[in-house]
N, C-alpha and C positions, 0 to 999 in steps of 0.2 A: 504493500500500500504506500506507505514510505516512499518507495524508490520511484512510483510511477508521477509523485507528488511532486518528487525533485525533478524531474523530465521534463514534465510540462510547466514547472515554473522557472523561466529564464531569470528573473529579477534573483531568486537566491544563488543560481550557478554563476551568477555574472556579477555581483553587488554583494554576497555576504561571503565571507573571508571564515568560514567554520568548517569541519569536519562532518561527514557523514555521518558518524558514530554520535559528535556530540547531537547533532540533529535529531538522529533516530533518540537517544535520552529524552530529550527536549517533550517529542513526540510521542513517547511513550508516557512520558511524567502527565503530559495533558489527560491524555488516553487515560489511565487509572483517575486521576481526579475526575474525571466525567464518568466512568463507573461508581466512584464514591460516592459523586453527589447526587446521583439518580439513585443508589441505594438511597441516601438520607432523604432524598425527595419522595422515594416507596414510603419508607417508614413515616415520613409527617403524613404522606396521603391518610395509612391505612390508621392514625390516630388520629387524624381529621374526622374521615368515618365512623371512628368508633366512638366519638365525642358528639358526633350527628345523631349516631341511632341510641346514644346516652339523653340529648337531649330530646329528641324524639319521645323516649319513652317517658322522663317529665311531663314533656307536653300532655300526653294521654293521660297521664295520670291525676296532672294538673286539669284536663277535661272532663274527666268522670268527677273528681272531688269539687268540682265547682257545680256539673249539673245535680250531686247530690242535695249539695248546700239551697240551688233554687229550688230544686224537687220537695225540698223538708221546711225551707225557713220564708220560700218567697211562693206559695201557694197560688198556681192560677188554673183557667179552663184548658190553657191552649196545651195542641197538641193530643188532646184526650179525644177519643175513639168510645163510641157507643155501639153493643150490638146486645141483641135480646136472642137470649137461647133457652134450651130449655132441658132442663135438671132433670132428671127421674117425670115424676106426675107434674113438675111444677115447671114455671117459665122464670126467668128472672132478667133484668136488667143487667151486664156487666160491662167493663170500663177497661178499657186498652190504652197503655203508656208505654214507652219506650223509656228506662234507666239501667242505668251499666250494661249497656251493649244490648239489650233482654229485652224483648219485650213480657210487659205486665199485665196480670188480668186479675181486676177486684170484681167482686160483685158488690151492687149499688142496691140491690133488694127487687124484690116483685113490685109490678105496676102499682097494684093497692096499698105499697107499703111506701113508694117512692113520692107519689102522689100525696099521700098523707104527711108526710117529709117535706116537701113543695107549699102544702098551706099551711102547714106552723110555720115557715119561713116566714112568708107573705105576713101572718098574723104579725109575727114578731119585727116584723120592716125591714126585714134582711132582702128581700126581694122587689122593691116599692114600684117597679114595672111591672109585676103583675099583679092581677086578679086573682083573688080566688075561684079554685076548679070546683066548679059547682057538681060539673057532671061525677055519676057514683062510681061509673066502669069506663074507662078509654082502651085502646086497642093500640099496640105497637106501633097500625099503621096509622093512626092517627094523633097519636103524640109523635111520629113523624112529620108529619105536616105543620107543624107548631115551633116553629124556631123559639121560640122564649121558655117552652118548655125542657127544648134539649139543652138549651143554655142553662135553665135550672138543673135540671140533673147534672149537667158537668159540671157544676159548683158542687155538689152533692159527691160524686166522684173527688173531686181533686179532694176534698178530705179525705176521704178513704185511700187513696194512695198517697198522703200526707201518712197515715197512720202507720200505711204498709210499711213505707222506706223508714219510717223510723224504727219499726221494728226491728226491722232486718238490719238497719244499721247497729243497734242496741246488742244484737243479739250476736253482733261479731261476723254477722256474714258481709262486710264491707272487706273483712280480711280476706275473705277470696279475691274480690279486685285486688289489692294491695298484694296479693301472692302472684297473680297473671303479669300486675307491672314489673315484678322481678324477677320473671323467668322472662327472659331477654326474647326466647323464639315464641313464645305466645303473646305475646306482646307484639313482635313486629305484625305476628297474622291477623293479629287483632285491629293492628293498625292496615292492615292492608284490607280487608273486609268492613275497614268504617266506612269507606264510600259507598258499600254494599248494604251498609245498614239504613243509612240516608234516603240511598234508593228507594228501598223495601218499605222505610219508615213514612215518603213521600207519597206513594201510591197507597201505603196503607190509608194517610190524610185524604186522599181523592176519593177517597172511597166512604169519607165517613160521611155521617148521615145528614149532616146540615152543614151549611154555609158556614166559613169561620166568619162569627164575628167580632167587634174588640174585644180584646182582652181586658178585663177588669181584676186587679189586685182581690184575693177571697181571704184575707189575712185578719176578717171579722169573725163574731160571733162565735169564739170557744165554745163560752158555756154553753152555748144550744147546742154545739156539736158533741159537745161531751156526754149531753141529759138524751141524746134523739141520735147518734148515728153507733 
């Protein structure tokens, strides 16, 4: 390599007064220093990376610990999913949330229990846009058609998965997240399947049963929640 360098470059056979040997030194000494420094350049890469997927997994971890904190301490509708299915002999109302990667499922009670939950609110001016429900018996499909009722149920809901997440946090099952952010390879999958949850989480919203509408803070009314839910 060397020699075909000296060949084609007249400016050093004609103008530098040096030995081939010291050349070839020369040439060599660069040689190994540009293997050194692309090793030392490998090694910052591959601690760059691994400072990436260090702070990556903060990030996620700092993502679930914060959706907990609004899940538990900042109470709202959004987000919350209604479907009515049906138990054994009975039907019931239940509530779909998305926390720590999971989707959630509370039950909110039967129509005649949920309904009677709906007008002690009203009584109590928890809900002062509506009316009270006069009628004795409604039907799934028609507290369908009633946007201010599904809005009351999902008030009704988000305490009930206010209760859940507390529990579950209480109870130390928060230490399962906290074991997934520190196994490094369920943690990347975890992170590579969030966009998957998003999706899934997206179309599950398309699909729910009324219209979003504002969001309103539910950070009222404990004590009723504590005596009725």
């Amino acid at each position: 390599m060397l020699n075909k360098i000296l060949e084609n470059n007249q400016l050093v056979k004609g103008r530098l007064r040096v030995s081939q040997s010291e050349l070839e030194k020369l040439y060599q000494s660069l040689e190994n220093n540009t293997d050194q420094l692309k090793k030392k350049l490998h090694r910052q890469e591959e601690l760059i990376r691994s400072q990436i997927r260090k702070r990556n997994r903060i990030k996620f971890q700092l993502k679930r610990n914060l959706e907990s904190i609004n899940k538990t301490f900042h109470t709202s509708r959004d987000n919350i999913s209604l479907l009515f299915k049906k138990q054994g002999e009975s039907s019931y109302i239940k509530a779909r949330l998305y926390w720590g990667g999971r989707q959630r499922e509370v039950q909110v009670g039967s129509i005649a229990i949920v309904l009677k939950m709906i007008n002690n609110m009203i009584s109590k001016g928890i809900l002062p846009d509506l009316i009270k429900i006069r009628a004795k018996k409604l039907t799934w499909k028609q507290i369908k058609q009633k946007p201010e009722l599904i809005e009351a149920i999902k008030t009704i809901a988000a305490f009930k998965f206010q209760e859940y997440i507390i529990r579950q946090l209480l109870a130390g099952k928060i230490n399962k997240i906290d074991s997934n952010i520190q196994d490094g390879k369920r943690v990347e999958k975890s992170l590579l399947v969030e966009e998957e949850i998003e999706k899934v989480h997206s179309e599950h919203e398309r699909a729910d049963i009324s219209q979003n509408a504002p969001v309103e803070k539910v950070d009222w009314y404990i004590q009723w929640r504590r005596n009725n839910l």
